[in-house]
C-alpha positions as CSV (number, residue, x, y, z in Angstrom):
1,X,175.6,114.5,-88.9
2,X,175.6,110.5,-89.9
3,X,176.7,110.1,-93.5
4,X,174.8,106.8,-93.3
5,X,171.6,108.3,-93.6
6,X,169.5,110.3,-96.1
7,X,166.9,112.7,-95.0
8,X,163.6,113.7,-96.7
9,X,160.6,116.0,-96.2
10,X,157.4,115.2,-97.0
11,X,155.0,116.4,-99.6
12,X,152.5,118.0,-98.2
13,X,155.1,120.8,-96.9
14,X,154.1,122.5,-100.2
15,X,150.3,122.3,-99.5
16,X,149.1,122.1,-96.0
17,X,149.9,124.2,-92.9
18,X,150.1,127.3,-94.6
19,X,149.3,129.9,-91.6
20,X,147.7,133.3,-92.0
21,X,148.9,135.3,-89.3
22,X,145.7,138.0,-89.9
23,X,143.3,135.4,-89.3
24,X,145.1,132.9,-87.1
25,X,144.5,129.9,-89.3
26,X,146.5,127.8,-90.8
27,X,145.0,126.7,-94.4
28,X,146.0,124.0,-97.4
29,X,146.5,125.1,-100.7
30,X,146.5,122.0,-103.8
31,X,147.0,124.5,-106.8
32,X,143.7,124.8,-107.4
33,X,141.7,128.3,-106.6
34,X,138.1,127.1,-106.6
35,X,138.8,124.7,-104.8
36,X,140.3,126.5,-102.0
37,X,137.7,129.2,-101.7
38,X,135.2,126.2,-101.4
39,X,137.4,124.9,-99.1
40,X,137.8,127.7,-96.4
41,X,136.2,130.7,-97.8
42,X,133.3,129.9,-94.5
43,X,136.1,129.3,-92.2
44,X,137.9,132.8,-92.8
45,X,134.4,134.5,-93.1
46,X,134.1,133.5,-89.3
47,X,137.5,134.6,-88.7
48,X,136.6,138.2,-90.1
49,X,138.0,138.0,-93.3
50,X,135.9,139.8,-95.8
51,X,134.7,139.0,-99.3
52,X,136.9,141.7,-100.7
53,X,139.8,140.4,-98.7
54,X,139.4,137.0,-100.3
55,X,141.5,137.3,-103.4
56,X,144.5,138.8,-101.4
57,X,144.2,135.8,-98.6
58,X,144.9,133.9,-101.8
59,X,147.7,135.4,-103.1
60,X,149.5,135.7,-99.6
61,X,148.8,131.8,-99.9
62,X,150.0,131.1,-103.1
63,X,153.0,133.4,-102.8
64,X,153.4,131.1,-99.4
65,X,154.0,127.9,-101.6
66,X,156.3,129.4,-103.7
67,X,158.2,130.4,-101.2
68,X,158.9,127.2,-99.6
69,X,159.7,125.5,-103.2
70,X,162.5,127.9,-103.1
71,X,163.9,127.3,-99.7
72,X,165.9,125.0,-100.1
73,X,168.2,127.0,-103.2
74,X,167.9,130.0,-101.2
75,X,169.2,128.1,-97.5
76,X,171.9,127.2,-99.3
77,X,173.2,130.3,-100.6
78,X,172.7,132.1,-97.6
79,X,174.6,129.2,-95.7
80,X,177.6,129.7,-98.9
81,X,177.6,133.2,-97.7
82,X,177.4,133.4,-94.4
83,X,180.6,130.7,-93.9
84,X,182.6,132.8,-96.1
85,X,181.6,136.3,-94.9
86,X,180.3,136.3,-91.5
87,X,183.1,136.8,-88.2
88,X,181.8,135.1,-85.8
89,X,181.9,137.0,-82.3
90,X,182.9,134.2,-79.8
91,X,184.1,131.4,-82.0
92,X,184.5,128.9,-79.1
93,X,180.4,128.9,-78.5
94,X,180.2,126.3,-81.5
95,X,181.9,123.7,-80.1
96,X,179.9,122.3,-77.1
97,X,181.6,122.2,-74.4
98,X,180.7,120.8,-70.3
99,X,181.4,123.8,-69.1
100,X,178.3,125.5,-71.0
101,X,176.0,123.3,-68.9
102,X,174.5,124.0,-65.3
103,X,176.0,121.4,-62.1
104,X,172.5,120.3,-61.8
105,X,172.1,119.4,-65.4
106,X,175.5,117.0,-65.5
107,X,174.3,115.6,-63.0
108,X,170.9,114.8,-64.2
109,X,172.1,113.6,-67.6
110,X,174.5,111.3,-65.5
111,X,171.5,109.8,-64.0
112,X,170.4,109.1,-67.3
113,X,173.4,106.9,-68.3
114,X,173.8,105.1,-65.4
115,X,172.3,101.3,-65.3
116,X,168.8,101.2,-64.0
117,X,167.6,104.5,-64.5
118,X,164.1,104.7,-64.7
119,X,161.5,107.6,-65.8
120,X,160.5,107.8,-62.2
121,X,163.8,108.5,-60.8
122,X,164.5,111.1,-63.4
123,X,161.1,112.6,-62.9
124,X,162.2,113.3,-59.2
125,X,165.0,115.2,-60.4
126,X,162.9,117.4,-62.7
127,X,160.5,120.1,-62.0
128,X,156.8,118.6,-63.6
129,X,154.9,121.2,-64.7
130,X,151.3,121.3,-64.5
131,X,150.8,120.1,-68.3
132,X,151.0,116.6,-68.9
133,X,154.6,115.3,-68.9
134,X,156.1,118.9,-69.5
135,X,159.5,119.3,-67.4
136,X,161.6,122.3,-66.9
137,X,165.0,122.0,-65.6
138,X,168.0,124.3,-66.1
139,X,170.2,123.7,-68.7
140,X,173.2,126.0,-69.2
141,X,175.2,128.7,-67.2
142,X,174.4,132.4,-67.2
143,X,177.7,133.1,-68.8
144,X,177.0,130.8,-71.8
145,X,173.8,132.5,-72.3
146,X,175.2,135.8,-72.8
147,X,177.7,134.6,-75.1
148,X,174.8,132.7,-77.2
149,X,173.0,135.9,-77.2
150,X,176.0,138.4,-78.0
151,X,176.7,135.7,-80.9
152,X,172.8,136.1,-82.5
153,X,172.4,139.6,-82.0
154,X,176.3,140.1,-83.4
155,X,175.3,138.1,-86.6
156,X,171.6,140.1,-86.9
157,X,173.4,143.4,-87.0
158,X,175.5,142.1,-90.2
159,X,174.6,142.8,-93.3
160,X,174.3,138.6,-94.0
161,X,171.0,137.1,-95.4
162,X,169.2,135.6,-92.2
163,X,166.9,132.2,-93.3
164,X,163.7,133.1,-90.4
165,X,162.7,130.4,-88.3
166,X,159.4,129.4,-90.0
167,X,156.2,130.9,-91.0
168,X,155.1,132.0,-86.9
169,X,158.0,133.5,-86.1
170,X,159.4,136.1,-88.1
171,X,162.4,137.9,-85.7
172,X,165.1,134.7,-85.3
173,X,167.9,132.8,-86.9
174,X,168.8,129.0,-88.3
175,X,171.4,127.5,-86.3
176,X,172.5,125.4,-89.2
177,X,172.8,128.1,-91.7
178,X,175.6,129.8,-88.5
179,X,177.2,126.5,-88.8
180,X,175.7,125.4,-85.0
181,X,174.8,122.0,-86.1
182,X,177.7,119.3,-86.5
183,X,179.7,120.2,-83.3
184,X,177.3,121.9,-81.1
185,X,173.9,120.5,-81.9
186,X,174.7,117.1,-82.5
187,X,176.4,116.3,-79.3
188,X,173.6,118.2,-77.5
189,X,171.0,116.3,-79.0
190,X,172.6,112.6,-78.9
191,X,175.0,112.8,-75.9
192,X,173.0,115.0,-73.3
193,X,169.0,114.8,-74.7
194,X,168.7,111.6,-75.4
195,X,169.3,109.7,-72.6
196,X,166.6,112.3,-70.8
197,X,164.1,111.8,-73.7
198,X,164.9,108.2,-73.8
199,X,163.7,107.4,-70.8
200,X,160.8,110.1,-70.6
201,X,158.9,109.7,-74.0
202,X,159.8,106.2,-75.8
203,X,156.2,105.8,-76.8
204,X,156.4,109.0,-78.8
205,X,160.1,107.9,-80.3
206,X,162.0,109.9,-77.7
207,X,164.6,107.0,-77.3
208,X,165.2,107.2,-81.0
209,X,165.8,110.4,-81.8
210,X,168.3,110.9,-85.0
211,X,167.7,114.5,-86.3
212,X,166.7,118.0,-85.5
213,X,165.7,121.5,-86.4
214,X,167.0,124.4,-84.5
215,X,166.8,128.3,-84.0
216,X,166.5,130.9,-82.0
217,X,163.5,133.4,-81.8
218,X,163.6,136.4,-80.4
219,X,160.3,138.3,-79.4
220,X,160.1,142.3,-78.5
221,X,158.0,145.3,-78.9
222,X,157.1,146.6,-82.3
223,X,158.3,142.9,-83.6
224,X,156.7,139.2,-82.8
225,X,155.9,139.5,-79.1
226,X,153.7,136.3,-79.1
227,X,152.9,132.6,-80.6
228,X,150.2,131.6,-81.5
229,X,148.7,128.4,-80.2
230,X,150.4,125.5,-82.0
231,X,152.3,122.0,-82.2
232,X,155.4,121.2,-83.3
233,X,157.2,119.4,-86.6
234,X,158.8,117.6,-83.7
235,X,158.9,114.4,-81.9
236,X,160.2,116.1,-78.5
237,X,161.0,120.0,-78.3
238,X,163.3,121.2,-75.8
239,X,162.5,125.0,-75.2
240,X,165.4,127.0,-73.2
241,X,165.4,130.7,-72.3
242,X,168.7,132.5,-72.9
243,X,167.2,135.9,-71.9
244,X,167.9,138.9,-72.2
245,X,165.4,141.2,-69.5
246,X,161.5,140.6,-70.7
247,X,158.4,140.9,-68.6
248,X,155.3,138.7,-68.9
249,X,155.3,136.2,-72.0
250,X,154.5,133.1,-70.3
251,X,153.9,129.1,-71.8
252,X,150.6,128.1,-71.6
253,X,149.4,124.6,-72.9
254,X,146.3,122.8,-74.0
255,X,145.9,119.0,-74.9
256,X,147.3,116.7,-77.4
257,X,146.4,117.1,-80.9
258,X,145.4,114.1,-81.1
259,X,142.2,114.4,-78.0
260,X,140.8,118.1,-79.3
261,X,137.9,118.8,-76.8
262,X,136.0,121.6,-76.3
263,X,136.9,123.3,-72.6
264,X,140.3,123.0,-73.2
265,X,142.0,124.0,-69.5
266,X,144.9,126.0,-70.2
267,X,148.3,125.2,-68.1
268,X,150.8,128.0,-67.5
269,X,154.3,128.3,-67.0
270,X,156.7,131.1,-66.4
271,X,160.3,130.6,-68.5
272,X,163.6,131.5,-66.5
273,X,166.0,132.2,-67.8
274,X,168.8,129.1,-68.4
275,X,166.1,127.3,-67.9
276,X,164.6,124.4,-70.8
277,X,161.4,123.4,-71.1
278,X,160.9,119.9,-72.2
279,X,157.8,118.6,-73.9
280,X,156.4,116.0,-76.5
281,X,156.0,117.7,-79.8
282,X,152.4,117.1,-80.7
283,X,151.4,118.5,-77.2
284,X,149.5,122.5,-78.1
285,X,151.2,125.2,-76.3
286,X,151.6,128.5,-77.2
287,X,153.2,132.0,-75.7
288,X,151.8,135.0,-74.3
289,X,152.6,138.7,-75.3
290,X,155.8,140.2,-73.6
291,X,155.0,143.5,-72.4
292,X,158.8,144.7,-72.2
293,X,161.8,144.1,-72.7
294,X,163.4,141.5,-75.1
295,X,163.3,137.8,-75.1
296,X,165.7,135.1,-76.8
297,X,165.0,131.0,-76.7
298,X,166.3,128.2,-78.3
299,X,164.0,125.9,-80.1
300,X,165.3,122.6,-80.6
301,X,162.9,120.2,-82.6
302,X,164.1,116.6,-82.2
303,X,163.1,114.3,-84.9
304,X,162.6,110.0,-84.9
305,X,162.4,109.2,-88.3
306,X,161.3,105.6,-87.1
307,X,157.8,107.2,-86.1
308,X,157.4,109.8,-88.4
309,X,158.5,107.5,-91.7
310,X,155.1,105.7,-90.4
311,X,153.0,108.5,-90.3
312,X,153.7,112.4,-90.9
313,X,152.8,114.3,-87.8
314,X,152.1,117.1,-90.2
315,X,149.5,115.6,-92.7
316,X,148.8,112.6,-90.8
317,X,149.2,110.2,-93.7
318,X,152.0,107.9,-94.6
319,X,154.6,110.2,-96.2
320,X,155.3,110.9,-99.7
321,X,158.9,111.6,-99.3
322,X,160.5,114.3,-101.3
323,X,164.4,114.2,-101.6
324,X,166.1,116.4,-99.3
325,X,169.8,117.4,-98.1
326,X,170.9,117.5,-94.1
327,X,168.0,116.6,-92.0
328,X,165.3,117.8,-93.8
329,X,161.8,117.2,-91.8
330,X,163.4,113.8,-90.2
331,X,162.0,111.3,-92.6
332,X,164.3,108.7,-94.0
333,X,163.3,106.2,-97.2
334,X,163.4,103.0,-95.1
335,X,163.5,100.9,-98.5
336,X,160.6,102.9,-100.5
337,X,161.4,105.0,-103.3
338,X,161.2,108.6,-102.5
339,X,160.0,111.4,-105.0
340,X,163.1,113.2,-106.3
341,X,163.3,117.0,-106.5
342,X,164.3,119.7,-108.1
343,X,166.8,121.9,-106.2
344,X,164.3,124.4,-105.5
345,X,162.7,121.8,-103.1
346,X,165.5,120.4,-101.2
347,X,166.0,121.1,-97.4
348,X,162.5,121.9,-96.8
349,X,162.2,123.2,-93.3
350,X,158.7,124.5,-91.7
351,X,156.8,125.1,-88.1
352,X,153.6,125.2,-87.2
């Protein structure tokens, strides 16, 4: 991680995007009560929530906020404890390595660096997906799979603290709080992503990517088996299955956020394993239910802060930056004075 820069969220993490699961909804809260049952009392009543259900809608909300102004305290202890108490399974997996990656994926990240690559050239060399400029293309071996997967499902069966990906997904883990990010994630992100995103999505800041989010999320019967229909905190997400067996489950997704229409026309895709999925951040997609089995995937949300410091993708106003620590949401102070925090509110992290 570059010691040069400083990260920061912005402020409306602790009022907007605050997503009831019940209702499918994602709501804001500004610390005012009236004004939030003036707000979307009507919109929940057409979602099926009843008047009686009102003043426990608001509560789950409220205990919401609190939650994330305590994230960042609580990411840190659980990272304190899980470096000093957790036995990692395969202890080579955290330093990326060529040998985790698929032939065909060298090969296409070679392209990538050599002079005169173009996006057309390395669209030919992807698989293009029905959806506007989504691309799937394998990423890593089998074998490296099933060692990521023995590694997450090794440190779920400890007794650790697990930090949960974000508000949708509930069943998961934090990469950084394992200790993934410096020599795994990094490297993946600026010596084998960006010269793919680069070329693929420069209007969107994919050729100046400079931070990230990742996790794993793992779906299965009796536990999350979906996702709701969303976007992403993210400039560009890469989306790779690492397995294990699961049945059904497929990507489907909509429009931009940015062009809602009614009549949206729904694009599918069906996630192999080793496989990534590569897409533009703002871009709605979502997951169907599996209907057996169990299913891991790494989520990697890649972050410019040159267009986000401009506008937030998550507010859509210029952001009132919040002091942070690592990477926080992406934003960086670019000159203007940032809002400093208690720790309570550093490291602010969300989805949605």
């Amino acid at each position: 991680m570059s010691a040069a820069k400083r990260f920061f969220v912005c402020g409306c993490f602790f009022t907007h995007n605050i997503f009831l699961k019940k209702f499918k909804q994602h709501v804001t809260y500004f610390g005012d009560d009236d004004l939030f049952m003036d707000t979307w009392s009507k919109t929940l009543e057409n979602k099926g929530c009843t008047d009686e259900e009102l003043p426990t809608v608001l509560c789950q909300v409220k205990a919401e906020v609190e939650r994330r102004r305590n994230l960042g305290r609580q990411c840190l202890d659980r990272t304190e404890k899980i470096s000093a108490g957790y036995k990692s399974l395969h202890p080579q997996i955290y330093t990326l390595r060529d040998s985790y990656f698929s032939g065909e994926f060298l090969k296409i990240v070679d392209y990538c660096k050599t002079h005169g690559a173009t996006a057309e050239g390395l669209a030919e060399k992807l698989t293009k997906e029905e959806g506007s400029r989504v691309f799937s293309f394998p990423v890593f071996t089998g074998e490296f799979c099933d060692l990521f997967v023995e590694e997450i499902a090794h440190f779920e069966a400890s007794p650790l603290p697990k930090g949960r990906p974000n508000t949708m997904n509930n069943y998961g883990v934090l990469l950084k709080e394992l200790g993934f990010d410096e020599n795994f994630l990094d490297p993946l992100r600026t010596e084998y992503l960006l010269p793919l995103t680069t070329l693929l999505y420069p209007d969107v800041g994919g050729d100046a990517l400079d931070s990230h989010r990742a996790f794993v999320v793992k779906y299965k019967l009796g536990e999350d088996v979906d996702l709701n229909y969303h976007y992403d905190n993210a400039e560009v997400t890469i989306n790779v299955s690492l397995g294990k067996e699961f049945s059904d489950g497929e990507l489907y997704f909509g429009d931009m956020r940015q062009i809602p229409r009614d009549g949206v026309k729904y694009t599918r895709f069906q996630h192999k394993r080793t496989f990534g999925l590569l897409h533009r951040g703002q871009h709605m997609h979502g997951a169907m239910p599996i209907s057996d089995g169990e299913r891991y995937n790494l989520i990697i949300w890649m972050r410019s802060s040159r267009q986000r410091n401009a506008l937030c993708p998550m507010c859509d106003e210029e952001p009132e930056l919040v002091e942070s620590i690592g990477y926080g949401d992406g934003f960086t102070s670019d000159g203007r004075p940032a809002r400093r925090s208690s720790p309570e509110t550093v490291d602010m992290c969300v989805t949605l």
